[in-house]
N, C-alpha and C positions, 0 to 999 in steps of 0.2 A: 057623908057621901057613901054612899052602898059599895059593897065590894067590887060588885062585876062592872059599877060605873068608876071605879076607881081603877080596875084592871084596862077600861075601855082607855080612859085618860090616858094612862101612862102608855101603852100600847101606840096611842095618838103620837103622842109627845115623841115616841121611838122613830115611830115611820116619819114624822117630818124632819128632825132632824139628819135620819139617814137621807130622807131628798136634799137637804140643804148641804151634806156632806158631798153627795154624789154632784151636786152641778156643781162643788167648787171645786171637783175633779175636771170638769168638762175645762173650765179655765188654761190649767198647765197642757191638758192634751189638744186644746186647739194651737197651743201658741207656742209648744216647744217642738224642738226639733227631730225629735225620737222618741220613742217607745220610754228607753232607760231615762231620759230627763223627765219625762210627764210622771212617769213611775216615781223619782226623789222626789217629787214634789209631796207627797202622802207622809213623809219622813217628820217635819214635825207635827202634822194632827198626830200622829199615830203617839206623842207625847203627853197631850193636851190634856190627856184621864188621870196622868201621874202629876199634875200639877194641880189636882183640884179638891174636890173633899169625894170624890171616889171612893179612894181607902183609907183617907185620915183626917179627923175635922180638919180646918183651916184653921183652928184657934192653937194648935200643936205646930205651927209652922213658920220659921222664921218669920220677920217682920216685910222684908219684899218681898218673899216667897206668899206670905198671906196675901198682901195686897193684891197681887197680879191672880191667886187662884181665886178670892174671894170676886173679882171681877171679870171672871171669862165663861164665856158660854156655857162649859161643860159642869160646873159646879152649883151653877142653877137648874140644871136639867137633871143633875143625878140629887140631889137635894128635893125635886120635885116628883123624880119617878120613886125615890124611897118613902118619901110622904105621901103619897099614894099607896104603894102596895103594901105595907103599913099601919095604913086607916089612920095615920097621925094628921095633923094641921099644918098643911101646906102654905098657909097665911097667903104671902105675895110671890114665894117661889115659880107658882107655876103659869102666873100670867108675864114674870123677868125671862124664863125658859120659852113661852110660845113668843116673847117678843125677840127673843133671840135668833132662836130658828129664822119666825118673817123674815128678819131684819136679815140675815145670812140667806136667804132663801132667793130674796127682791137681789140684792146686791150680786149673786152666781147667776141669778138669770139676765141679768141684765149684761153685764160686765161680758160675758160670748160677743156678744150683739158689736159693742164697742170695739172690740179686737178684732172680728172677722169684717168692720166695716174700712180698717186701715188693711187687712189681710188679702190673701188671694181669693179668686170667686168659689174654688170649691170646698176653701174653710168655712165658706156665708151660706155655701149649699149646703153643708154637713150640718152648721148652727140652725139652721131654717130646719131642717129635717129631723134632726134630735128635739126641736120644740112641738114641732107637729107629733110625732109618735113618741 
């Protein structure tokens, strides 16, 4: 893969994730109470990098500690953006990271819908209108 299509991927990979991040922001700010509750909710993503192969394989990490980083979102996404910018062999990383994303992506978009249809009408006016724009 060429560099600039390899810079193109990862770059990919970046902005979908950051949308799959951002609507499952939208989740705690439709449904909590306050500003400060929707806010703690970011408290453990903002984890999720220190539990992965980020900054240190996953073959250097205790035995639950590997299982759970070897298996969450962010460890295949950073796995596949290094394999990329890199020029090494991404093999399966980087179609387990775009199924990640979808799959976090489908479930934030949807998941609004189901809470503002038990919610009040101008939680389903705000979810209607964050989808349109």
């Amino acid at each position: 893969m060429g560099l600039r299509l390899a810079w193109l991927a990862g770059a990919g990979i970046l902005v979908l994730f950051t949308l799959a991040l951002t609507w499952i922001a939208v989740i705690p700010g439709l449904s909590a109470k306050s500003a400060d509750g929707a806010s703690a909710f970011s408290y453990p993503l903002i984890f999720l990098p220190f539990i992965s192969s980020a900054f240190v394989p996953t073959d250097t990490m205790p035995g639950p500690v590997r299982v759970f980083a070897e298996y969450q979102p962010v460890t295949s996404i950073v796995n596949a953006i290094r394999g990329l910018f890199t020029q090494q062999p991404v093999d399966t990383d980087i179609w387990i990271a775009l199924a990640w994303c979808v799959g976090i992506l489908i479930v934030a978009c949807i998941s609004p819908w189901s809470l503002t249809a038990v919610g009040s009408p101008s939680r389903a006016r705000a979810a209607r209108w964050a989808w349109r724009n």
